[in-house]
PyMOL commands that place a pseudoatom at each C-alpha (Angstrom):
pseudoatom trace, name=CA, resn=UNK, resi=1, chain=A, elem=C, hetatm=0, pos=[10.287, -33.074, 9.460]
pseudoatom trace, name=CA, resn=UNK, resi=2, chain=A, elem=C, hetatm=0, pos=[9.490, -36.051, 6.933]
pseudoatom trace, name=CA, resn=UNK, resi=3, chain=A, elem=C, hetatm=0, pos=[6.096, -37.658, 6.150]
pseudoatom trace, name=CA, resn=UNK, resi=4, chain=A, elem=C, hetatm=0, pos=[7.196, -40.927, 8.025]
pseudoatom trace, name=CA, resn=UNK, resi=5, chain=A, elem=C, hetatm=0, pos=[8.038, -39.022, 11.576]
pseudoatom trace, name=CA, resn=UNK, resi=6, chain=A, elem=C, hetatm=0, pos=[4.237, -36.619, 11.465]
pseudoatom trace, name=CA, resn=UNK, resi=7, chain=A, elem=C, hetatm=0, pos=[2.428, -37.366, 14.396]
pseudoatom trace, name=CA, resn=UNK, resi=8, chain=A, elem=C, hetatm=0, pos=[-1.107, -36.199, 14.075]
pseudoatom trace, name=CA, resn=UNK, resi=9, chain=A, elem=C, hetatm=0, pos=[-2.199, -35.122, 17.630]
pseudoatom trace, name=CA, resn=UNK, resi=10, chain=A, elem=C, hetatm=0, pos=[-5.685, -35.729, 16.616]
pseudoatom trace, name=CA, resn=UNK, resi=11, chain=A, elem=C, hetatm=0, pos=[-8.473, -36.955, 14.065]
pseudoatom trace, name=CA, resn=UNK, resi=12, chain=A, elem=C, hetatm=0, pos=[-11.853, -36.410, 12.661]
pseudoatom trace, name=CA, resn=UNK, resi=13, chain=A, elem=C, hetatm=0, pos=[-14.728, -38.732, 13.898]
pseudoatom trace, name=CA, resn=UNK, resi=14, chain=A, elem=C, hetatm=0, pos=[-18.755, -38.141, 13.860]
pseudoatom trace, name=CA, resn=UNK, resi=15, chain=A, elem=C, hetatm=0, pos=[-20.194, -38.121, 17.144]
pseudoatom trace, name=CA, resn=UNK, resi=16, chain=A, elem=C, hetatm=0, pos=[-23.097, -37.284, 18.461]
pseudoatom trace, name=CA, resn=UNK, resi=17, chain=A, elem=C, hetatm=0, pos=[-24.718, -34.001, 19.796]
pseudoatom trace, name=CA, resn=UNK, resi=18, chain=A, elem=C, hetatm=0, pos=[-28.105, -33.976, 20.645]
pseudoatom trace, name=CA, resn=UNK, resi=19, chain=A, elem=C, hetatm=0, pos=[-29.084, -37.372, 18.428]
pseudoatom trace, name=CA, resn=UNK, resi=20, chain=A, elem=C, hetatm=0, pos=[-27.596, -35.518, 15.396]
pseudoatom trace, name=CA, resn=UNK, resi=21, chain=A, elem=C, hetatm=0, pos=[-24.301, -36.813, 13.352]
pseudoatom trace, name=CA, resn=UNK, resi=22, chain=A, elem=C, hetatm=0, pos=[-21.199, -33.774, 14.477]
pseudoatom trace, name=CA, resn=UNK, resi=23, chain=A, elem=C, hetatm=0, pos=[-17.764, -33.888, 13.583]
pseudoatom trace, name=CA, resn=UNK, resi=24, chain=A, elem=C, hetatm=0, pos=[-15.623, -34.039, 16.371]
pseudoatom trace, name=CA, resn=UNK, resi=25, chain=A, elem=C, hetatm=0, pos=[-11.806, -34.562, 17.006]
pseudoatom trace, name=CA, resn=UNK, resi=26, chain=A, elem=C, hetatm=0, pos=[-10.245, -37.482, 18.641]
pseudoatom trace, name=CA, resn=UNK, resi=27, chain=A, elem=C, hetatm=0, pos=[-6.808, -36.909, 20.564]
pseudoatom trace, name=CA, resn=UNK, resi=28, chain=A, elem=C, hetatm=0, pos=[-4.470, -39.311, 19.317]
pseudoatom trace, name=CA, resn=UNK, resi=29, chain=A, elem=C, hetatm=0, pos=[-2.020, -38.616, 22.651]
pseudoatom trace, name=CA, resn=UNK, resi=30, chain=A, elem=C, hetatm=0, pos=[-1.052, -36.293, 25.582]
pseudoatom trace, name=CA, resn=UNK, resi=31, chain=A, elem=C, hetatm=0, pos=[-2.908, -35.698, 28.569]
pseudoatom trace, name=CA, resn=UNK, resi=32, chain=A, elem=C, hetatm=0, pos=[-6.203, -36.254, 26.154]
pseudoatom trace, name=CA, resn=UNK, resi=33, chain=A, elem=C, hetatm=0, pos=[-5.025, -39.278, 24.585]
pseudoatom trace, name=CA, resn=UNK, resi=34, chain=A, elem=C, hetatm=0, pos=[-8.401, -41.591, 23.376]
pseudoatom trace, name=CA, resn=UNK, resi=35, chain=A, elem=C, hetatm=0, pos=[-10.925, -38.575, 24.151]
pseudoatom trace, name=CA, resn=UNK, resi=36, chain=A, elem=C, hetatm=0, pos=[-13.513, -36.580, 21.914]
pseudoatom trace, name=CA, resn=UNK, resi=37, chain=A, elem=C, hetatm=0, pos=[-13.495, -33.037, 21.908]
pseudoatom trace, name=CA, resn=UNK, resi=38, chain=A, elem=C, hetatm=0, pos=[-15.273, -30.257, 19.668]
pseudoatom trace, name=CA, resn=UNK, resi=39, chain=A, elem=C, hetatm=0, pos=[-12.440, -29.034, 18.806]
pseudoatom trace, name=CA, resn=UNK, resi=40, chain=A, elem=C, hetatm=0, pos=[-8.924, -30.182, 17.615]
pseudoatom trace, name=CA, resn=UNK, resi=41, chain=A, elem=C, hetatm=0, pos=[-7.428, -27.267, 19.917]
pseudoatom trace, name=CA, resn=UNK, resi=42, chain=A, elem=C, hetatm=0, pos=[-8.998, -28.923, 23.157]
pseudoatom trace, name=CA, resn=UNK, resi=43, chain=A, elem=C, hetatm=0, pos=[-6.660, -31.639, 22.954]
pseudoatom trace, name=CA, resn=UNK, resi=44, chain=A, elem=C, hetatm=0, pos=[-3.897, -29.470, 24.110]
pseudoatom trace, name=CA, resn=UNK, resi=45, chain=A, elem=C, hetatm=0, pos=[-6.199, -28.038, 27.577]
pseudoatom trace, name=CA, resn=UNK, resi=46, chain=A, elem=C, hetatm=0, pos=[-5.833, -29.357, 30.979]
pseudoatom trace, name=CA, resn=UNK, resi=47, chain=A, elem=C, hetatm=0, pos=[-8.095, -31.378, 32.741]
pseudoatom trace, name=CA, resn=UNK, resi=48, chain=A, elem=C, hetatm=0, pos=[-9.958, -30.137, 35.151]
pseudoatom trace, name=CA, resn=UNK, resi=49, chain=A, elem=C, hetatm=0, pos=[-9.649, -32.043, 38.630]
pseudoatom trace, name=CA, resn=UNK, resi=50, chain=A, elem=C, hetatm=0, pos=[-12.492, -31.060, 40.230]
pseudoatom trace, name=CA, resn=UNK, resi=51, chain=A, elem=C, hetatm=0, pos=[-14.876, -32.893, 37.565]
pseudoatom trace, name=CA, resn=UNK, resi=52, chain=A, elem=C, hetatm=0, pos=[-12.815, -36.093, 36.781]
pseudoatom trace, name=CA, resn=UNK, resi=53, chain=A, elem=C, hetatm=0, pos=[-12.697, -36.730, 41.101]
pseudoatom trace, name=CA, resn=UNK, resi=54, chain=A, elem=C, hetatm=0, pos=[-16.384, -36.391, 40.482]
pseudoatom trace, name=CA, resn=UNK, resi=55, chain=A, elem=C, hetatm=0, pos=[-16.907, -38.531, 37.079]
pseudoatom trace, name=CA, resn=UNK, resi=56, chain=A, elem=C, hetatm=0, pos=[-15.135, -40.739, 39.217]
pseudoatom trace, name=CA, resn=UNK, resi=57, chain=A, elem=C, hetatm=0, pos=[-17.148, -40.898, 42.542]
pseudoatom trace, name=CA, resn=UNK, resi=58, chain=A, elem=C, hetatm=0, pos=[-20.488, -41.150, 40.344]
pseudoatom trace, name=CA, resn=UNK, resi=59, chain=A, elem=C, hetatm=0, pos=[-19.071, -44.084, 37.768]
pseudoatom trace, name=CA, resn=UNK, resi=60, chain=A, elem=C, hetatm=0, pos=[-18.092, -46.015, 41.167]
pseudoatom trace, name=CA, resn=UNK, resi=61, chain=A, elem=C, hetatm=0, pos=[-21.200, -45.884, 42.509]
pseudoatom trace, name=CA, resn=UNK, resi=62, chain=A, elem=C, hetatm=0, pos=[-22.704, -46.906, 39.210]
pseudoatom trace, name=CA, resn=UNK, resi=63, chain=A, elem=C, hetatm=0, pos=[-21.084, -49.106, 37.234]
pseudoatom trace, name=CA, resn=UNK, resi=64, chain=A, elem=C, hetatm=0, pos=[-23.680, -51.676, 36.281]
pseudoatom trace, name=CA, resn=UNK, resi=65, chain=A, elem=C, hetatm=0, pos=[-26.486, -49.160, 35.483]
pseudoatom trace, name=CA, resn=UNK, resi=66, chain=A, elem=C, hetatm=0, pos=[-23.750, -47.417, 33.077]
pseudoatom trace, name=CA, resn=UNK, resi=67, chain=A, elem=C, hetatm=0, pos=[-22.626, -50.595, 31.216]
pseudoatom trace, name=CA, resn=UNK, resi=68, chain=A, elem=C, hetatm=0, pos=[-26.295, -51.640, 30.690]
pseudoatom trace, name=CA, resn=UNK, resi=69, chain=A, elem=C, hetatm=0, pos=[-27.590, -48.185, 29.495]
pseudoatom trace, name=CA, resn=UNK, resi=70, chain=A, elem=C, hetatm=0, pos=[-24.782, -47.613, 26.835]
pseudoatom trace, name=CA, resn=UNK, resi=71, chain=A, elem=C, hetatm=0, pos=[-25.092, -50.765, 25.549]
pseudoatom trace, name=CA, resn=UNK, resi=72, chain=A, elem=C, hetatm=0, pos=[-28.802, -50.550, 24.712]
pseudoatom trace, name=CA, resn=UNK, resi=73, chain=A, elem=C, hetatm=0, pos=[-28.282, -47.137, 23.309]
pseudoatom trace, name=CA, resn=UNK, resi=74, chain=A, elem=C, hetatm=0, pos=[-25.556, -48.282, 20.942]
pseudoatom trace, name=CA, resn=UNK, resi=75, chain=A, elem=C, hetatm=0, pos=[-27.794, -50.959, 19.795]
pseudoatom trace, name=CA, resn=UNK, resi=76, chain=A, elem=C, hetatm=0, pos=[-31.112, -49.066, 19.560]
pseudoatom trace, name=CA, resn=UNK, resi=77, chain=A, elem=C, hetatm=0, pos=[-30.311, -45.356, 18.840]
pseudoatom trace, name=CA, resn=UNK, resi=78, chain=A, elem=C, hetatm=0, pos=[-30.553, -44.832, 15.003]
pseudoatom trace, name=CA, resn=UNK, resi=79, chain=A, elem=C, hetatm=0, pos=[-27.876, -42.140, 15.771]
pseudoatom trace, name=CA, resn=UNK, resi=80, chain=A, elem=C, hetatm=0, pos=[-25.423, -44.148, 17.089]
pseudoatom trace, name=CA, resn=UNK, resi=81, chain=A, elem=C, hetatm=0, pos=[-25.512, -46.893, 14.570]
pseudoatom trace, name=CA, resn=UNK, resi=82, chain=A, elem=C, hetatm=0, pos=[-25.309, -44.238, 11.781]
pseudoatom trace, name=CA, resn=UNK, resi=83, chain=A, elem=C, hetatm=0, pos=[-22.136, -42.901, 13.425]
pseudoatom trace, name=CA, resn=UNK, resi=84, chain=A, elem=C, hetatm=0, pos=[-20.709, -46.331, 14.038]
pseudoatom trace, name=CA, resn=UNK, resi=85, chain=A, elem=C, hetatm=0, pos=[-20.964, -46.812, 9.751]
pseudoatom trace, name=CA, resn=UNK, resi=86, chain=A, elem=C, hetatm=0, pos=[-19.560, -43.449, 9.281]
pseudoatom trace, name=CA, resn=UNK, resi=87, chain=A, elem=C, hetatm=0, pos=[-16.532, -44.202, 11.546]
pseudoatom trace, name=CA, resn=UNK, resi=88, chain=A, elem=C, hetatm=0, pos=[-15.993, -47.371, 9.536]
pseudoatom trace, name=CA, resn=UNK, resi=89, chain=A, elem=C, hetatm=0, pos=[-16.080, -45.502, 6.083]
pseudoatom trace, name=CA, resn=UNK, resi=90, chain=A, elem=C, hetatm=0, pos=[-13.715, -42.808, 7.772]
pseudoatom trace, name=CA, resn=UNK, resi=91, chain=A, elem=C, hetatm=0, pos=[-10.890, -45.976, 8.666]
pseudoatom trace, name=CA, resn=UNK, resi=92, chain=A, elem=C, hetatm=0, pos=[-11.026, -47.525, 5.322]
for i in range(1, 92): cmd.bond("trace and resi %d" % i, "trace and resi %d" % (i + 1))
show_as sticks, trace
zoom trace
């Protein structure tokens, strides 16, 4: 395999567990694509049905109360803007 066909199937980002900066992995494709996991060999797992049918009944139900509480914690939690520089730095 050359350099120029690698996929990576994930990559390191800082997240947040518990209000505290974590390295995490992203999944960069498959059935995880866009997702944070703990660890890189999550990416590979299945989803399980049973809890995405019922992340899925709940976010229906409450879709304004979701938008408007991320948002202020993305603008207010110290965490989150910490993690939102270190993702930057991380990119460039």
């Amino acid at each position: 395999m050359r350099a120029s066909e690698f996929i990576p199937e994930h990559e390191m980002v800082w997240s947040r567990t518990s209000n505290k900066p974590k390295l995490k992995w992203r999944c960069t494709h498959g059935i995880r694509k866009g997702r944070i996991v703990p660890n890189a060999s999550d990416c590979g797992k299945s989803i399980d049905t049973k809890r995405r049918e019922q992340m899925r009944r709940t976010r229906a139900k409450t879709p304004a109360f979701q938008k408007v509480r991320a948002k202020k914690t993305k603008k207010t939690s110290v965490a989150s803007r910490l993690l939102t520089r270190l993702n930057k730095q991380r990119k460039t």
